[in-house]
C-alpha positions as CSV (number, residue, x, y, z in Angstrom):
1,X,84.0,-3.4,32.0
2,X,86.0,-2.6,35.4
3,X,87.7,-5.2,37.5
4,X,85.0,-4.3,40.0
5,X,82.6,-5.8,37.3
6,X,84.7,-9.0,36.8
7,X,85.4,-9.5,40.7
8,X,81.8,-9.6,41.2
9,X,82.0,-13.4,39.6
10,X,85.1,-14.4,41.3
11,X,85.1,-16.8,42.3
12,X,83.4,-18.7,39.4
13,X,81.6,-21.9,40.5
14,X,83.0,-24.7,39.5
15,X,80.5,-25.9,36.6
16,X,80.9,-22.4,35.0
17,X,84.7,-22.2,35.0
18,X,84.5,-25.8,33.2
19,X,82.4,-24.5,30.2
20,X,84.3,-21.2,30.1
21,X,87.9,-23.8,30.1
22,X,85.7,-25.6,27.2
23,X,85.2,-22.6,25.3
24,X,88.4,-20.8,25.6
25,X,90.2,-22.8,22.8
26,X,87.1,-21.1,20.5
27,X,83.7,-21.8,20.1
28,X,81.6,-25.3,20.8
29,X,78.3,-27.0,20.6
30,X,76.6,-27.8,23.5
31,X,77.4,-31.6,23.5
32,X,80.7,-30.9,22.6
33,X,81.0,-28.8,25.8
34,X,79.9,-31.7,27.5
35,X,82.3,-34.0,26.1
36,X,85.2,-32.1,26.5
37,X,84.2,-31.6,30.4
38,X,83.8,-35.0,30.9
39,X,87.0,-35.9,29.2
40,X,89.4,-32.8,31.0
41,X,88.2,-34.4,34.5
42,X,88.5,-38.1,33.6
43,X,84.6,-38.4,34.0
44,X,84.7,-36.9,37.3
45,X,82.4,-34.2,36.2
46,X,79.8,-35.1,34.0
47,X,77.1,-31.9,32.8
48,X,74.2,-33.9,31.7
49,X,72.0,-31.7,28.8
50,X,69.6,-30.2,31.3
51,X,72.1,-29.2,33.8
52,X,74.6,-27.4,31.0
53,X,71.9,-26.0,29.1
54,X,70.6,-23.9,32.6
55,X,74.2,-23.6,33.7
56,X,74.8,-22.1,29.3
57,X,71.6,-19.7,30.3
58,X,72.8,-18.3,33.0
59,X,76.3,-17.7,31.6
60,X,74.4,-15.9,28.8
61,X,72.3,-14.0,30.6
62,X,75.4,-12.9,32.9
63,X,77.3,-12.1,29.2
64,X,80.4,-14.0,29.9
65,X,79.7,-16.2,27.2
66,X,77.5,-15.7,23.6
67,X,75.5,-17.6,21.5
68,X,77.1,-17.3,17.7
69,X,74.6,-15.9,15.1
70,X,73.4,-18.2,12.2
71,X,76.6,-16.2,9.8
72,X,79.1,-17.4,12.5
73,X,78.6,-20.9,12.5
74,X,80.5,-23.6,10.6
75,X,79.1,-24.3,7.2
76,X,75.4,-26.6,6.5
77,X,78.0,-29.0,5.0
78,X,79.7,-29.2,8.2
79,X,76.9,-28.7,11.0
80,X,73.7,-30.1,12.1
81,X,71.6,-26.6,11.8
82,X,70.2,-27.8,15.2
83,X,73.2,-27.2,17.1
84,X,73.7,-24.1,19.1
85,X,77.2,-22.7,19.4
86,X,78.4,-21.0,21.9
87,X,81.6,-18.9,22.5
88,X,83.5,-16.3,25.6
89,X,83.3,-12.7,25.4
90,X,85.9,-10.8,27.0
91,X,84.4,-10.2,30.1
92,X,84.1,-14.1,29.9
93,X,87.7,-14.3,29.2
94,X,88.7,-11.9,31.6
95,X,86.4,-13.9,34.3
96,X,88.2,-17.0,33.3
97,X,91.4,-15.4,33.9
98,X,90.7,-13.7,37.4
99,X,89.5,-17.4,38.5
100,X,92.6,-18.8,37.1
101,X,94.5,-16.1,39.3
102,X,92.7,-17.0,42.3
103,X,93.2,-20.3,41.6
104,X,96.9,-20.0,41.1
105,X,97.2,-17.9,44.5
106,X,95.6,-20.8,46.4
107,X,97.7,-23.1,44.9
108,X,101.0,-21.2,45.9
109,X,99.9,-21.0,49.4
110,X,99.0,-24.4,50.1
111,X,102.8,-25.0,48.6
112,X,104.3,-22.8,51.3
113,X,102.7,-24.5,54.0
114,X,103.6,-28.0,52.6
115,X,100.1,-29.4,51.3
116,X,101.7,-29.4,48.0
117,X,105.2,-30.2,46.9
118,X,107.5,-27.7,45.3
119,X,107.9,-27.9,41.5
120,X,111.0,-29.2,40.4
C-alpha cells in the first residue's frame, strides 16, 4: 500500500479509530471490543452490538481490520465457537498510526496557541 492509500482514511472517524485502539494490543471479540471502548472513555462512548458490528463490516470491507480464521482463534477450551474475532492488518495499523499523527499535530498546535498547557 502507498501513503496515498492510507491518507485516503485520514482522518478516521471517531468510532473506527476506537476499535482499531481496541484491537491494536492484538486481536478481540466483538463484545470485548465493546467493553474495552466503553471502559478507555469512562462510558462516554458506548458501541451497542448493531452499531459495532456495521461499524466491524465496514472496517472489513475497507481491509484495515480482519476477521481471524477458525485455526487462529483461541482454543474450544478457551472460547465460545460463536465468537468472531477480529484483528488490524497493516494498512489498519498504518491508518491507526497516520490518525494518531494527525491527532498529535492538532494537539501541538492548540498548545502553541494556549488552549492547552505545556507539558511539564
Amino acid at each position: 500500500m502507498t501513503k496515498a492509500d492510507v491518507q485516503s482514511f485520514i482522518p478516521l472517524k471517531p468510532q473506527w479509530f476506537h476499535i482499531m485502539l481496541s484491537l491494536a494490543g492484538g486481536e478481540q471479540h466483538g463484545y470485548g471490543i465493546m467493553q474495552d471502548v466503553a471502559a478507555r472513555t469512562s462510558g462516554k462512548l458506548r458501541l451497542s452490538a448493531g452499531t459495532l458490528y456495521g461499524l466491524i463490516k465496514r472496517l472489513l470491507e475497507d481491509g484495515l481490520i480482519i476477521e481471524l480464521r477458525e485455526n487462529q482463534r483461541p482454543g474450544k477450551d478457551q472460547d465460545d465457537e460463536r465468537r468472531r474475532y477480529y484483528r488490524l492488518t497493516p494498512l489498519g495499523r498504518k491508518a491507526a498510526k497516520a490518525e494518531v499523527n494527525r491527532l498529535t499535530e492538532l494537539l501541538e498546535q492548540a498548545r502553541a496557541h494556549g488552549l492547552v498547557a505545556k507539558p511539564n
